[in-house]
N, C-alpha and C positions, 0 to 999 in steps of 0.2 A: 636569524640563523640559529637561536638559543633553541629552538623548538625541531630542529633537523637530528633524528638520528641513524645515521649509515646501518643498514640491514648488514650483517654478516653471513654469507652465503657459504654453504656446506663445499659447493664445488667451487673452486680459484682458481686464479691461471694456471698455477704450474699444473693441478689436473688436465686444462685443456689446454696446454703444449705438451704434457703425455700422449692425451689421448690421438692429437692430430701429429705427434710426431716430430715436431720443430719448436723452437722457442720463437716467442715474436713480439715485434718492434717498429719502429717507422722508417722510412725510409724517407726524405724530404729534399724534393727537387727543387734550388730556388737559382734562382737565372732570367735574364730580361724576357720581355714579352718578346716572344718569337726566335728565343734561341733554342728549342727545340725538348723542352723540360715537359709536357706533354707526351709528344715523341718517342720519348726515351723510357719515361714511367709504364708506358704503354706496353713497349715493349720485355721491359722488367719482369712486369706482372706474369707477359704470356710465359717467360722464359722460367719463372718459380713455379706458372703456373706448370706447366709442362712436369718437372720436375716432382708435383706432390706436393707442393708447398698451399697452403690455404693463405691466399690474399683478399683483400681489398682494397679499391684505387680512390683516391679525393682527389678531385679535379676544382680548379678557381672556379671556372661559368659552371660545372652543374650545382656545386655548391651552393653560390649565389644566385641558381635558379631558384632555389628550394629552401634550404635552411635558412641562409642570409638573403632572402630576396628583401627583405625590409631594412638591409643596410646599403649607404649610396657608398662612395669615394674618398669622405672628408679623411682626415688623419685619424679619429675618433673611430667612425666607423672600420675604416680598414683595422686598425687595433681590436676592435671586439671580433671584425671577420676573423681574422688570426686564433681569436682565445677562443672560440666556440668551434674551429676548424680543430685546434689542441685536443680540446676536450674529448672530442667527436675522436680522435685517431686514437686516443688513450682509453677508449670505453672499446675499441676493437683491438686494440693491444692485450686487456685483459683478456676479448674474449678468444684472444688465441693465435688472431692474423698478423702477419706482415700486412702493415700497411704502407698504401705507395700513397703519398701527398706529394701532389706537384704545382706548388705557388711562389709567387715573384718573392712575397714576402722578404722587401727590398732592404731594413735596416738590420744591422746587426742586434740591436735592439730587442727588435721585433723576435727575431730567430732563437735567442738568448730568451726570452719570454717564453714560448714555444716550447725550447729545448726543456726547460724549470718542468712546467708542467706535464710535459708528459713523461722527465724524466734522463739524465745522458746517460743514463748506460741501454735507453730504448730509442736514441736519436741516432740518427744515422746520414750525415749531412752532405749529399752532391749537390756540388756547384757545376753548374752547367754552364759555362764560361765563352760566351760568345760574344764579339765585338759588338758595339750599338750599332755601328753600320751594316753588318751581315744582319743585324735582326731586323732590322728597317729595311733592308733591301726586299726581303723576305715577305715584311706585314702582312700577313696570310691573312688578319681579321681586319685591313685597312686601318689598325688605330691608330698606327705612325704618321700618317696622313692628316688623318683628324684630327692628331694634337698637336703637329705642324701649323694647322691651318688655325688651331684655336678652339676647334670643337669639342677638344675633351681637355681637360684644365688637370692639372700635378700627376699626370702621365710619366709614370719610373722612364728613366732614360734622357726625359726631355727637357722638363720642368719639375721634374721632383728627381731627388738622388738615389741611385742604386750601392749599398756599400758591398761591395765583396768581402766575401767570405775569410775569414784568416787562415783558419786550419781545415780546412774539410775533410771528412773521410774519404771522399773521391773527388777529383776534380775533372772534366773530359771538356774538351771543344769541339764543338760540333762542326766547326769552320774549318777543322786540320785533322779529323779522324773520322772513319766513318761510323755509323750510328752502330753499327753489331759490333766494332771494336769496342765502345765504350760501354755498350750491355754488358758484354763477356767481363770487364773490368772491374763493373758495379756489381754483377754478380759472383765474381772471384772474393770479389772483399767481402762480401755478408754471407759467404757458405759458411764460414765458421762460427757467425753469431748465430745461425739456425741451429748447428748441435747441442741438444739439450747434454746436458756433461751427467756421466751417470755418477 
């Protein structure tokens, strides 16, 4: 690391949150597998999108299609998944976007790691807050299933722990409100971190 030295670049963020008009930060969806933290971001995106706002979305599986496909499940690997997913939101953070990350990313721990690196006044934390039972009922990718039966081992919810959130900046349930109530929510709270302040 003694032989690393950071490039200083003429243009920085705050010119490319002039230039595109909003300031930008992350947005980070964490909530059980299949309570609807996907879903939601999905729809986030199209709603800033609509608006003029320049996004980008981190998703778990494409992630771990691609960047982390050489990481499995253990605790180790899910911790480097997290810090290279950090990293990766904080390098389009600079370059201007809102970004939408939407992962289990189950320990407080963990999120607090997260948070360090890319910074809390660029975190922005929904808890997507759905019962283990609505999400299991749900299992849209079958995994509740399979780690019921044994096929998938420290499976958040089932055999490994999920800790909720303390203080979040938004909280919605996806079990007791419908999903454009809780967009309109998430995106009521973050209009005001978009204004660059002149």
């Amino acid at each position: 690391m003694n032989n690393i030295f950071p490039h200083a670049f003429q243009v920085d963020r705050m010119d490319r949150n002039k230039l595109k008009g909003h300031n930008s930060f992350v947005i980070w969806f964490t909530g059980l597998s299949g309570s609807g933290k996907s879903t939601l971001a999905n729809m986030v995106e199209k709603e800033l999108y609509q608006k003029g706002i320049h996004t980008f979305s981190l998703d778990g599986d494409n992630v771990r299609s691609g960047l982390n496909n050489n990481l499995g499940f253990a605790r180790e690997d899910r911790e480097e998944n997290l810090r290279r997913i950090a990293e990766v939101a904080k390098l389009f953070v600079d370059s201007g976007n809102v970004v939408i990350a939407s992962f289990i990313s189950p320990l407080s721990s963990d999120r607090n790691f997260i948070k360090n690196i890319i910074g809390s006044k660029d975190f922005v934390e929904v808890f997507v807050n759905t019962p283990l039972e609505v999400c299991e009922s749900r299992d849209v990718k079958g995994l509740y299933k399979k780690a019921r039966i044994g096929e998938i081992k420290n499976f958040t919810g089932i055999d490994a722990p999920y800790e909720a959130p303390f203080s979040p900046e938004v909280e919605v349930k996806t079990d007791l409100e419908d999903a454009e109530v809780s967009v309109s929510r998430i995106v009521e709270y973050v209009k005001n971190k978009l204004e660059i302040k002149k």
